[in-house]
N, C-alpha and C positions, 0 to 999 in steps of 0.2 A: 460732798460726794455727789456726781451727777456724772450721766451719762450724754455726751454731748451731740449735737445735731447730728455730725456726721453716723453714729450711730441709731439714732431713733428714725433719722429717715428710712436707714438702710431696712431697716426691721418693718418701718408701716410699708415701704415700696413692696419689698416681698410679702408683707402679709396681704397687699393689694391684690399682687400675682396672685399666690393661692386662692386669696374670694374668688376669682376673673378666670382661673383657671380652667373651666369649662368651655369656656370662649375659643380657645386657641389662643395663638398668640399674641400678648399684649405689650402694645406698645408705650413707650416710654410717656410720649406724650399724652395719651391716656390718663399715664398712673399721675403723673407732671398737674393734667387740671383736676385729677379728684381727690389727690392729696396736698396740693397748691406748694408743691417741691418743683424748684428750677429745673426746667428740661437741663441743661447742664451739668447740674450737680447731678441731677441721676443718672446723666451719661458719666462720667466718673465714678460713682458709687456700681456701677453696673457692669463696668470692665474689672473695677476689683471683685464685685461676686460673681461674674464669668470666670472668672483666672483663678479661682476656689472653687469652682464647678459648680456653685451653686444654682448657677442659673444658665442656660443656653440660648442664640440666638439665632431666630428663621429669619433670612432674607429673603429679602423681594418684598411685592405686594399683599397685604396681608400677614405683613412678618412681623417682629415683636421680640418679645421675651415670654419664656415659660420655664419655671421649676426643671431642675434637671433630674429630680426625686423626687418622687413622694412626697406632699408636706407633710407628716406622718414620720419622714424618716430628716428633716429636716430644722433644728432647733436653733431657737433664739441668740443664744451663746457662740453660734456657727456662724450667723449674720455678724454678729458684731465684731469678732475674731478677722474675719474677712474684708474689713474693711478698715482693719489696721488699729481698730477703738479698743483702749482698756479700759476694765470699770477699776479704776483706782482711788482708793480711800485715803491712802497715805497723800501726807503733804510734802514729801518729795520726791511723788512720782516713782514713788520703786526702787530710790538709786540708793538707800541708805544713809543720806547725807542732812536729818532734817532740821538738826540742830548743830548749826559750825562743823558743819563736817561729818558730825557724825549719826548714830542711830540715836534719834528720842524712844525715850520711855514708852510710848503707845504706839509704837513701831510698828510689830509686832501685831498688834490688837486690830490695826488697820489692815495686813497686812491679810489677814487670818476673815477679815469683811469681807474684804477685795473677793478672796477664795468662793465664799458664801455665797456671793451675793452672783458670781461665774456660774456656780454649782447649781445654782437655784435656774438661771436664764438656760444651763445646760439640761434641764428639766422639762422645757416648757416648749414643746415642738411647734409650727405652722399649723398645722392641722389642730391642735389644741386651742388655736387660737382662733380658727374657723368656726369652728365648732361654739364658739361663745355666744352667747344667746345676743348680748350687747355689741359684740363686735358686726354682727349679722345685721341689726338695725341700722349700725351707722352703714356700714356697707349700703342698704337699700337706701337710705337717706341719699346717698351720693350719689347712686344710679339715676335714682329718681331723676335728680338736678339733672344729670346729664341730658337726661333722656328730653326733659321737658327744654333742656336748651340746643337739642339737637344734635349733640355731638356725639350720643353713644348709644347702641344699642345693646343689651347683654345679650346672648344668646339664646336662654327661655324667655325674655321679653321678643325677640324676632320671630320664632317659634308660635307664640300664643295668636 
């Protein structure tokens, strides 16, 4: 049981937004070198969490992406829903077919994971994950790089 790239990006992109959120709006290719995710794929991943409303886009100059919510009102569960990703435990995908056709013995049991484990991700908001003492360090960790390699400035580092 694993949740696959297409999801885990989805989820660090946007928890990237909310760190960066103070900024205005941030651009793809921003999130692209501090999370070392293809500008590409986060151009795809970013029209499916646009088209879930998760996330809005400023054009122009200084334009980006920002939170369309709250990260606060915005949950992990929601990320990955929106980008078409199931966590599925079962090994046939959901369809009931996992032995010759039919429903195996531990069907059921997987099926009942699957649930849990939704339940648990539908728990755990953006903002809770900001909020993480550990998430914060790596956060500055990244900035740092950037900064030292000239690509980015955060907004209290342009300030200070």
């Amino acid at each position: 049981m694993r949740l696959t790239t297409k999801g885990r990006y989805a989820v660090t992109a946007m928890l990237d937004l909310a760190l960066h959120a103070g900024s205005g709006p941030i651009s793809l290719a921003d999130i692209s070198g501090r999370q070392e995710i293809s500008l590409s794929y986060l151009e795809q991943l970013f029209a499916k969490l646009r088209r879930n409303e998760l996330v809005s886009s400023v054009r122009g100059p200084g334009g980006g992406y920002r939170l369309s919510r709250d990260s606060a009102e915005i949950f992990v569960a929601e990320i990955v829903d929106a980008v078409n990703e199931s966590v599925d435990a079962t090994g046939c995908g959901g369809l009931n077919d996992c032995l010759d056709g039919e429903v195996c013995l531990t069907h059921t049991l997987w099926c009942d994971l699957s649930k849990q484990i939704h339940n648990f991700l539908s728990d755990i908001s953006l903002r809770s994950l900001v909020d993480r003492r550990d998430v914060q360090v790596v956060s500055a960790r990244q900035d740092k790089k950037e900064i030292e390699q000239g690509i980015f400035i955060p907004a209290t580092a342009a300030t200070e």
